[in-house]
N, C-alpha and C positions, 0 to 999 in steps of 0.2 A: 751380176746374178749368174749363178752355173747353167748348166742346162738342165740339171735336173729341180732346182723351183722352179724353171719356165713349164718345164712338161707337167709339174702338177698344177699350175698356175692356171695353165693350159686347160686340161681338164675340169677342174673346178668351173673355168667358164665355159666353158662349152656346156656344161650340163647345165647349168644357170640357163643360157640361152635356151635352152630344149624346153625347159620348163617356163620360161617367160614366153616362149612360141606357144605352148600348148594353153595356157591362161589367155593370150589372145585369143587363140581360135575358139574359146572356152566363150570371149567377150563377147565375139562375132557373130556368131550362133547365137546369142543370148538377146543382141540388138536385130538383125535380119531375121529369125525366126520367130521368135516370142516378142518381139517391140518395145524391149527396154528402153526406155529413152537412152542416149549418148552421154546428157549431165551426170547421168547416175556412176559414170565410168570415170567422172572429172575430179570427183569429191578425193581431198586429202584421207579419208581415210578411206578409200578403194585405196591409193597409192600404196600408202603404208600395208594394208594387208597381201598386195601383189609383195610389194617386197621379200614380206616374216614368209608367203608361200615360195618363192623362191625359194630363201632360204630353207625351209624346211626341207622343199623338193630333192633339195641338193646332200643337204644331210642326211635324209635317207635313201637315197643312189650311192651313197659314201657308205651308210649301214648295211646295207644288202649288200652291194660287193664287199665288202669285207667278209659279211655271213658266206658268200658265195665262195671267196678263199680259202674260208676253213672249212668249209664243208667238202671241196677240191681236195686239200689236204687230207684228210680224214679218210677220204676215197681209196682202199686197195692200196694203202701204203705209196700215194702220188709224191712224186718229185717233182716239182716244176723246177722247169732248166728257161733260166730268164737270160735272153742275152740282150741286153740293153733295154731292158724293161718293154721290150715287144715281142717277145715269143713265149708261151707258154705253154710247156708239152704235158699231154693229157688229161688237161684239166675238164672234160669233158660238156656236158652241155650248157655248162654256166662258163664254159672260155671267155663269151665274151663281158662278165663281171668280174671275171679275176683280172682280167686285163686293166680293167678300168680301175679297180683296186690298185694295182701294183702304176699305174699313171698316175692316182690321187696319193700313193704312199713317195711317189718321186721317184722309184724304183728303174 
């Protein structure tokens, strides 16, 4: 495998992870403060919908950075100058979506 499917490989899980942390803490909150019971977290279909929410999570942090590239681009006639797919000049306050765009595109 090159490096560049590791580096969007990469990416992909990592955002995956952020978004399975944040459904934890989402669970957490849910059982310590309001008294869910615990079983309620056990049932095969909680599994599956944490899954499709990942998933989605991910696919739209994949969709907004990407909005956030073109709209970068679109910017004042923006060049981004990529050098190894870690630097991107002037992309301004969405830097760090384009970043993460140009890591999910392999770039």
């Amino acid at each position: 495998m090159n490096s560049t499917m590791v580096r969007s490989i990469r990416a992909h899980l990592i955002t995956a992870s952020i978004a399975a942390t944040c459904i934890n803490a989402v669970v957490l909150v849910r059982m310590f403060v309001f008294g869910v019971s615990e079983s309620t977290f056990e049932t095969g279909g909680f599994r599956i919908a944490v899954v499709a929410a990942v998933a989605i999570a991910t696919g739209l942090t994949r969709l907004f950075a990407l909005g956030a590239y073109r709209y970068a681009l679109k910017q004042s006639g923006l060049c981004a100058t990529i050098d190894e797919g870690r630097y991107v000049h002037g992309a301004g306050r969405f830097r760090a979506l384009v970043s993460l765009h140009l890591r999910f595109s392999g770039v």
